[in-house]
C-alpha positions as CSV (number, residue, x, y, z in Angstrom):
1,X,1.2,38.1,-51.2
2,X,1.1,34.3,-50.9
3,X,2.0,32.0,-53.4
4,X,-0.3,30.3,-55.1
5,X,-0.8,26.1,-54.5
6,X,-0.3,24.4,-57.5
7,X,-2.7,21.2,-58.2
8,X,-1.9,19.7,-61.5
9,X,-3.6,16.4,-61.3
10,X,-2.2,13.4,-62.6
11,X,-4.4,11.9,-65.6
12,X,-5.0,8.3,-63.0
13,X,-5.7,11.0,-60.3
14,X,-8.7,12.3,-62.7
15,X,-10.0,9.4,-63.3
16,X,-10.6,8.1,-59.5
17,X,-12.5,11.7,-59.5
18,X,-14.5,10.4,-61.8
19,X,-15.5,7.1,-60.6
20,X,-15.9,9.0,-57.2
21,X,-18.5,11.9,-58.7
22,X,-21.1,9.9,-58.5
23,X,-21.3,8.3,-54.8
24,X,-22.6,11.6,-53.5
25,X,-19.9,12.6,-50.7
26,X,-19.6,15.9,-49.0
27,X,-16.8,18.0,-51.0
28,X,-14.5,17.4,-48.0
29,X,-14.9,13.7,-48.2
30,X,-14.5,13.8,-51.9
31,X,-10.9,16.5,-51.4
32,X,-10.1,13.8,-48.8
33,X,-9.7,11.0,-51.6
34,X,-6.8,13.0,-52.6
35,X,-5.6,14.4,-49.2
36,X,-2.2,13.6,-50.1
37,X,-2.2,15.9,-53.2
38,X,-2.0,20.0,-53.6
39,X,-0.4,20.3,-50.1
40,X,-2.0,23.7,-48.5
41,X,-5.1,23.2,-49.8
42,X,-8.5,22.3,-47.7
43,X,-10.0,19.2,-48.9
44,X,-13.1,21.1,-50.5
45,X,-10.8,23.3,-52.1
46,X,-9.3,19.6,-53.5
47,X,-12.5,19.3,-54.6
48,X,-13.2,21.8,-56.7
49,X,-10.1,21.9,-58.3
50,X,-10.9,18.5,-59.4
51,X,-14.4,19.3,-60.8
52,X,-12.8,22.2,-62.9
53,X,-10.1,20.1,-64.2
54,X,-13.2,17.3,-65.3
55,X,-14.9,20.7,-66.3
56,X,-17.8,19.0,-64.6
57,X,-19.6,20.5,-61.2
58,X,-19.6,18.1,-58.1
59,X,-23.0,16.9,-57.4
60,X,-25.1,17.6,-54.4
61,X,-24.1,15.8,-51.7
62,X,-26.2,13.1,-49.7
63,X,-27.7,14.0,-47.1
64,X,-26.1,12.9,-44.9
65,X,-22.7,11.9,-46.7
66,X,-22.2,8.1,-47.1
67,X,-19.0,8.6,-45.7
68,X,-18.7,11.0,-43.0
69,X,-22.2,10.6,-41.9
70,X,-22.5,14.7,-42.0
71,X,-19.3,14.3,-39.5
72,X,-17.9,17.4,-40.6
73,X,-21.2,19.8,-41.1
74,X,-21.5,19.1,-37.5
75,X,-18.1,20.8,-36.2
76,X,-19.6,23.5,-34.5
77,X,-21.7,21.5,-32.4
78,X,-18.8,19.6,-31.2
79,X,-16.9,22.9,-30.8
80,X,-19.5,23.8,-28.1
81,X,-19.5,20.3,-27.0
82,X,-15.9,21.2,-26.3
83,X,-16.8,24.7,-24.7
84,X,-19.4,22.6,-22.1
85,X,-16.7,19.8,-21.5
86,X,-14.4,22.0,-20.2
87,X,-16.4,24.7,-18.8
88,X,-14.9,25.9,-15.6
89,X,-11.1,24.6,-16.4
90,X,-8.2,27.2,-17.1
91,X,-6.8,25.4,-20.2
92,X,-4.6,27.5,-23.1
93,X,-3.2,24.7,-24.5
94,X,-5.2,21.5,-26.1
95,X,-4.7,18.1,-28.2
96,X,-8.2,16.5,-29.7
97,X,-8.9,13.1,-31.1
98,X,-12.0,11.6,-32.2
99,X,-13.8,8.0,-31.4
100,X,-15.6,6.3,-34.5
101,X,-18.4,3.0,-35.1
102,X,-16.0,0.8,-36.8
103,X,-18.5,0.0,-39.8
104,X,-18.3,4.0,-40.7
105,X,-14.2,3.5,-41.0
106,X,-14.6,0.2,-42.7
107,X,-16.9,2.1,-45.0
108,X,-14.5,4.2,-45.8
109,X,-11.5,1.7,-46.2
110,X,-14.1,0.1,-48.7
111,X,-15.0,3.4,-50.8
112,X,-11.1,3.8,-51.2
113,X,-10.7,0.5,-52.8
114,X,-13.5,1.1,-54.7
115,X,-12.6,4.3,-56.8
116,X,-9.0,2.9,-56.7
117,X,-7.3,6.1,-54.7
118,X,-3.9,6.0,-53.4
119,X,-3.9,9.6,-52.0
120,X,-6.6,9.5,-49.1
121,X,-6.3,10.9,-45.8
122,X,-8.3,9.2,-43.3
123,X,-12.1,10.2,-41.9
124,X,-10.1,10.3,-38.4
125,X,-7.2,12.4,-39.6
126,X,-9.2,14.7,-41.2
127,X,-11.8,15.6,-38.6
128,X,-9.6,15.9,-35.7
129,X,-7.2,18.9,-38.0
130,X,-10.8,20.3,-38.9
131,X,-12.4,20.7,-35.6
132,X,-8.7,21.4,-33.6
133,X,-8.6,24.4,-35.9
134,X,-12.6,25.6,-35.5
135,X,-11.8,25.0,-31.7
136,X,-8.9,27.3,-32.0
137,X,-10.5,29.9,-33.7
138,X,-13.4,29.8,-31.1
139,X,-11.2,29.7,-27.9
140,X,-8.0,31.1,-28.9
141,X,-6.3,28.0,-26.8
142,X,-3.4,26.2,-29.2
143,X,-3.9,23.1,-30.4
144,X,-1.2,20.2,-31.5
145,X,0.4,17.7,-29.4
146,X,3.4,19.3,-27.4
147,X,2.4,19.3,-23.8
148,X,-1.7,19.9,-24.1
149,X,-3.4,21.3,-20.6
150,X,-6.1,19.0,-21.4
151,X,-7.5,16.5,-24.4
152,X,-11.0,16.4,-25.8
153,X,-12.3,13.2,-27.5
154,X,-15.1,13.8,-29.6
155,X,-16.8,10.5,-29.0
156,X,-19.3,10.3,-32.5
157,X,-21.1,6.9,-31.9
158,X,-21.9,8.6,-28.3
159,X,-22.4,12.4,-29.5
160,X,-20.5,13.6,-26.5
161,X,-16.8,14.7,-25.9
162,X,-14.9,12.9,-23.3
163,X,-12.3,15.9,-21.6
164,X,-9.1,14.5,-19.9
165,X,-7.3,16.8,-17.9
166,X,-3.7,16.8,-17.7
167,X,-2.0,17.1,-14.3
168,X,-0.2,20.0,-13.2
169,X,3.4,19.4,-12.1
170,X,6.3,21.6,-9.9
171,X,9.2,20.9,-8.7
172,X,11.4,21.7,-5.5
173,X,13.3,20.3,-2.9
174,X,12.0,19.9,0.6
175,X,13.4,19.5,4.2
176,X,12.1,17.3,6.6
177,X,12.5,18.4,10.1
178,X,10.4,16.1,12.0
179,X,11.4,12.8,13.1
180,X,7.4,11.8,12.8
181,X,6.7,12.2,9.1
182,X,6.5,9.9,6.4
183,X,7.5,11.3,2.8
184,X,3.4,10.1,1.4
185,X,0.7,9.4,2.5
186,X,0.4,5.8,4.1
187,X,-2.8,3.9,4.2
188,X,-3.7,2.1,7.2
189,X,-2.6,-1.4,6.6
190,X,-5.7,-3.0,8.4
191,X,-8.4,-1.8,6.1
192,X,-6.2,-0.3,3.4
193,X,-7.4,3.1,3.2
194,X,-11.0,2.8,4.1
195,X,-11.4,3.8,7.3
196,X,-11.1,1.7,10.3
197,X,-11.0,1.7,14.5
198,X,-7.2,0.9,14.2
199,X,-7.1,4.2,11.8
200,X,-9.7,6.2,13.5
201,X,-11.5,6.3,10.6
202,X,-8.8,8.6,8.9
203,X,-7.2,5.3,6.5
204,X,-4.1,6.4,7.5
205,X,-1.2,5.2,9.4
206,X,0.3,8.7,10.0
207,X,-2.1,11.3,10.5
208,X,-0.2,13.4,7.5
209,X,2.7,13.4,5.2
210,X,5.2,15.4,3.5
211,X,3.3,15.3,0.2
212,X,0.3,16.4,2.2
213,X,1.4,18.9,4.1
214,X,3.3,20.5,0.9
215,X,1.0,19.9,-1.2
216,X,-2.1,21.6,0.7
217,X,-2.1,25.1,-0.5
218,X,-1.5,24.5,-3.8
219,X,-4.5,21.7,-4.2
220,X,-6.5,24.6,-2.9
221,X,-4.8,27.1,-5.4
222,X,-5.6,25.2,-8.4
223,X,-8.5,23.2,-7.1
224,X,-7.2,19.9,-7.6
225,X,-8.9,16.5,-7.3
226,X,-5.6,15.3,-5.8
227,X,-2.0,14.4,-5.8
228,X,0.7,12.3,-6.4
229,X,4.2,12.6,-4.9
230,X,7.5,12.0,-6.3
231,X,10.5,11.9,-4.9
232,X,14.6,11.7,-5.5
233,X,14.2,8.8,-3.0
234,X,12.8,8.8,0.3
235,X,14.5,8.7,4.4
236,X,13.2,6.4,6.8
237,X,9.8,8.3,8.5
238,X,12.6,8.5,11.6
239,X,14.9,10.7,9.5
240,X,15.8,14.0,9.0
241,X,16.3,15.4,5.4
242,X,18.5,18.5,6.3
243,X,20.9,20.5,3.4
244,X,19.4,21.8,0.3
245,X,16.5,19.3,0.7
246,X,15.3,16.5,-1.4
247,X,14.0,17.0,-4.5
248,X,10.7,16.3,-5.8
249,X,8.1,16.8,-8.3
250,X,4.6,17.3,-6.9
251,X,1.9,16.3,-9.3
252,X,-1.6,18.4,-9.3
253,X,-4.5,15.6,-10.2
254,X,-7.4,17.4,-12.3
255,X,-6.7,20.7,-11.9
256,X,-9.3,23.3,-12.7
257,X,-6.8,26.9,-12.2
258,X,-3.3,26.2,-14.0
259,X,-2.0,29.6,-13.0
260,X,-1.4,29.4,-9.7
261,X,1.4,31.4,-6.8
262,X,4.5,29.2,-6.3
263,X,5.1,31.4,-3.0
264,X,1.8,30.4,-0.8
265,X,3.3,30.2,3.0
266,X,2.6,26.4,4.3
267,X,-0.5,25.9,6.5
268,X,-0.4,26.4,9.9
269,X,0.6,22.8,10.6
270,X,3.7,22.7,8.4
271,X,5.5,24.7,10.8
272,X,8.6,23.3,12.1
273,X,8.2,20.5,10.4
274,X,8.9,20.3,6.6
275,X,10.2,23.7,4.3
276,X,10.3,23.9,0.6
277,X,12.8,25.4,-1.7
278,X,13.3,26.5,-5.1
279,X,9.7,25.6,-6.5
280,X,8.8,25.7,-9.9
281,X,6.6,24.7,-12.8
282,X,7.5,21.5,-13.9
283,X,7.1,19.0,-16.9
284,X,5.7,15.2,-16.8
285,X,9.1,14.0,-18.1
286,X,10.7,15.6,-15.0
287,X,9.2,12.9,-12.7
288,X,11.2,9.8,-14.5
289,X,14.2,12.0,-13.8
290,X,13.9,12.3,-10.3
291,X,12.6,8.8,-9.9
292,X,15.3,7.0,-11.9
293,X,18.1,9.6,-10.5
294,X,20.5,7.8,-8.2
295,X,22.7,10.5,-6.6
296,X,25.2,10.2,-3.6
297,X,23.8,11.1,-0.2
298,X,25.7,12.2,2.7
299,X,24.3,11.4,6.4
300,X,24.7,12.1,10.1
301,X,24.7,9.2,12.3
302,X,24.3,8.8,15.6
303,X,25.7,5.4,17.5
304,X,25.3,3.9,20.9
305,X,28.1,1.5,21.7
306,X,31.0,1.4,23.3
307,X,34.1,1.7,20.9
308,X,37.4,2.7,21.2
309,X,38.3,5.8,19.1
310,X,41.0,3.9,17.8
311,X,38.7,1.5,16.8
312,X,36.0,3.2,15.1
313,X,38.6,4.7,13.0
314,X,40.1,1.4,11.5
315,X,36.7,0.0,11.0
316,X,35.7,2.5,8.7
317,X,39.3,2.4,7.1
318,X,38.3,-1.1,6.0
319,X,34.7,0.3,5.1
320,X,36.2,2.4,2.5
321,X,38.7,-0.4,1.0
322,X,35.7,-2.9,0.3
323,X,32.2,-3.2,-1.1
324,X,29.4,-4.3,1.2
325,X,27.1,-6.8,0.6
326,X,23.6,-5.9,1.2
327,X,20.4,-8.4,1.6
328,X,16.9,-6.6,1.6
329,X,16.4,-5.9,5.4
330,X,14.3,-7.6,7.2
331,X,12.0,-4.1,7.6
332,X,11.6,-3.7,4.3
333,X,10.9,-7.4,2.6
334,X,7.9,-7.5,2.9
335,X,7.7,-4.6,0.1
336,X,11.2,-5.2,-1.8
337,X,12.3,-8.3,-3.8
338,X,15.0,-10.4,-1.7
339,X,18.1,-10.2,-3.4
340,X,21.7,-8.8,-2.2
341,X,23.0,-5.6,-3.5
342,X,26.3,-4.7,-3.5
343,X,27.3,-0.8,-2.4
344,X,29.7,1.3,-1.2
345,X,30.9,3.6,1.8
346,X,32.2,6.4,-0.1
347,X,33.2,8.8,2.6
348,X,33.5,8.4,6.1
349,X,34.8,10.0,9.3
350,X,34.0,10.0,13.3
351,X,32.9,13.3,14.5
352,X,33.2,12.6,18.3
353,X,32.5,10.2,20.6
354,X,31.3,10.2,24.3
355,X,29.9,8.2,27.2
356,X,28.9,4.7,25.2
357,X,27.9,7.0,21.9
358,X,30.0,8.3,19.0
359,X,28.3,10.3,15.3
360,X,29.8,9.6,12.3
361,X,29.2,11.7,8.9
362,X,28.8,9.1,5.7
363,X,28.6,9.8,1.8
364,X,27.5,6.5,0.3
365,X,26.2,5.5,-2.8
366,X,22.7,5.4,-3.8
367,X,20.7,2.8,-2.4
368,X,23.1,2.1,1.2
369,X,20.6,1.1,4.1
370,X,22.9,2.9,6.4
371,X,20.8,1.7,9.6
372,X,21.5,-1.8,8.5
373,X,25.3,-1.2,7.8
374,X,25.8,0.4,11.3
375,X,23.7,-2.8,13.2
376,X,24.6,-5.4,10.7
377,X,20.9,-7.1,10.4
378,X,21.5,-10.3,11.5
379,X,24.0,-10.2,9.3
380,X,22.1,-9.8,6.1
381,X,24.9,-7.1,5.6
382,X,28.1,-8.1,5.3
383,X,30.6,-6.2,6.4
384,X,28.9,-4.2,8.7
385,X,30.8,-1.9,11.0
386,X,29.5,-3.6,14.3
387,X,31.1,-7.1,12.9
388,X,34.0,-4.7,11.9
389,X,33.9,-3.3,15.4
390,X,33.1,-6.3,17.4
391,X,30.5,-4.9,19.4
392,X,26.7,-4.7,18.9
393,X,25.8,-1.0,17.9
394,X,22.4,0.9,17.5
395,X,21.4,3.4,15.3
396,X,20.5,6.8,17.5
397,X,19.5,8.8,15.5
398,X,20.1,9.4,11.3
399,X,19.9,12.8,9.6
400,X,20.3,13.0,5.5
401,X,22.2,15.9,5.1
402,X,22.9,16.3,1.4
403,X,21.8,14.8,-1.7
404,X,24.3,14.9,-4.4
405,X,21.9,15.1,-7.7
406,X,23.0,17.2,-10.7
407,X,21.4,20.5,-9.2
408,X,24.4,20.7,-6.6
């Protein structure tokens, strides 16, 4: 059996219910003066403790209450304002929130003063508990703020409720086979995304992505408006990302089914080009992590230039024993701030070498623009192993063959 709430109101608390009887608010705008007070009651519950303890009845309320403006009569019509707002989405978890005319809170503020409370809890407060609870009991989603599927706002000036849905996330690693692909999609640079004759009309550079071609069946799968990709980094569109993959965390934009198959098979086109691992549901805090993750990364290079063995095996000797000094390339600053960076080689060994061409494997540190460490840029980076070398070199080919996050 529960245990009774006690309410044993102070003697200054009585007397603000007494200068508050007569303004003719709604008993849970009259509980609310005292919101702070008899914890596990409702508000009218507040209230008609405090009318027994003045041994006088609350009057009849205005219609509607100066305060709330008959706010709180009216939560079942904004519960099946909520039922139409989301009609159609899969949602079992919510948060709610409420939008109110500035004079009606000012009202308020001013009725507080007035009858000289210090135990109030606020119009806003009060309404969003209320009608988060009457949703519950007419949904049987869960309301509170820990990770909602979406968020109603009961806009009151407006008399509709404004839905936000929250995104849907997963997380994997993927492998890039294809020496064609860009990691996103990539508007056309000419008209930006629009459609032009450059693009064909598509507003793309590429005519897909990884994100795209990943992300295809489950957009379908949960009808999503769209996507956002995020990766642990990204390889040059003419890299391979080989190993255990890169990882990422693919976000699901507006997305009507939440209970989706993490085992669709790719489309058709995907083929041969890009496989996915280790998929999962994921959380929005999981895409800072990857983003702001700076692992190791091992590669596979290919160079053309003629080098002695002997050669090629000092130079990268003196790779390991010092830093290297690394201006933004000249392919990327037209995107990146211009400043030097320093990094290091952190592993390095020839694998063979043959007829004006010799493959190296690398572990560096995060950030290394191996392609400009091999050629040297113009010498933007400094050393780099053709100034180590002596002879100009070319980047092949480059595969990313590991990524050295926590997950390893």
């Amino acid at each position: 059996m529960a245990t009774p709430v006690t309410f044993d109101p102070s003697p200054e608390a009585l007397a603000v219910a007494r200068r508050a009887l007569a303004r003719g608010l709604c008993a849970e705008c009259f509980g609310r003066l005292f919101g702070r007070m008899g914890h596990g009651l409702t508000n009218p519950e507040r209230a008609q403790r405090l009318a027994a303890a003045l041994s006088e009845p609350l009057p009849p309320a205005a219609s509607p209450c100066p305060v709330c403006g008959g706010a709180f009569e009216r939560i079942p019509v904004w519960v099946d304002r909520a039922r139409r707002a989301t009609e159609g989405y899969e949602w079992h978890r919510f948060t709610c929130g409420s939008r109110w005319d500035p004079e009606r809170l000012a009202g308020e503020e001013a009725v507080w003063s007035e009858v000289g409370t210090e135990w109030a809890e606020s119009l806003r407060s009060a309404f969003n508990r209320e009608w988060g609870k009457a949703v519950e009991a007419a949904t049987g989603a869960s309301g509170g703020p820990d990770r909602p599927d979406v968020v109603l706002l009961a806009d009151l000036p407006v008399g509709r409720v404004e839905l936000t849905v929250q995104p849907l996330y997963l997380r994997g690693r993927y492998r890039k086979l294809d020496r064609t692909l860009p990691q996103t999609r990539w508007p056309c640079r000419r008209c930006g995304g629009r459609g032009c004759t450059t693009c064909g009309g598509t507003g793309k550079t590429y005519p897909t992505s990884v994100e795209e071609l990943v992300a295809a069946p489950f957009v379908r799968a949960a009808q999503a408006e769209g996507t956002r990709f995020h990766g642990m980094g990204r390889e040059d569109i003419d890299a391979r990302m080989l190993g255990r993959g890169r990882p990422f965390v693919l976000e699901l934009l507006r997305p009507k089914v939440r209970t989706i198959d993490l085992a669709p098979p790719l489309d058709p086109e995907a083929r041969d080009r890009v496989e996915v691992d280790g998929l999962r549901f994921a959380v929005a805090e999981e895409v800072v992590a990857v983003k702001e993750a700076a692992p190791e990364k091992s590669y596979r290079v290919g160079v053309l230039g003629d080098v002695p063995v002997g050669k090629v095996n000092e130079a990268l000797d003196l790779a390991l024993a010092r830093a290297i000094a690394q201006r933004t390339p000249t392919r990327v600053a037209h995107r990146r701030s211009d400043r030097v960076r320093t990094r290091r080689i952190v592993a390095a060994r020839l694998v063979e070498a043959v007829d004006g061409r010799f493959t190296l494997d690398l572990r560096t540190e995060a950030g290394t623009y191996v392609k400009e460490w091999v050629e040297g840029d113009g010498g933007r980076t400094d050393p780099s192993l053709a100034a180590m070398v002596g002879v100009p070199l070319k980047i092949e080919f480059l595969d990313v063959l590991e990524i050295h996050d926590s997950e390893e």
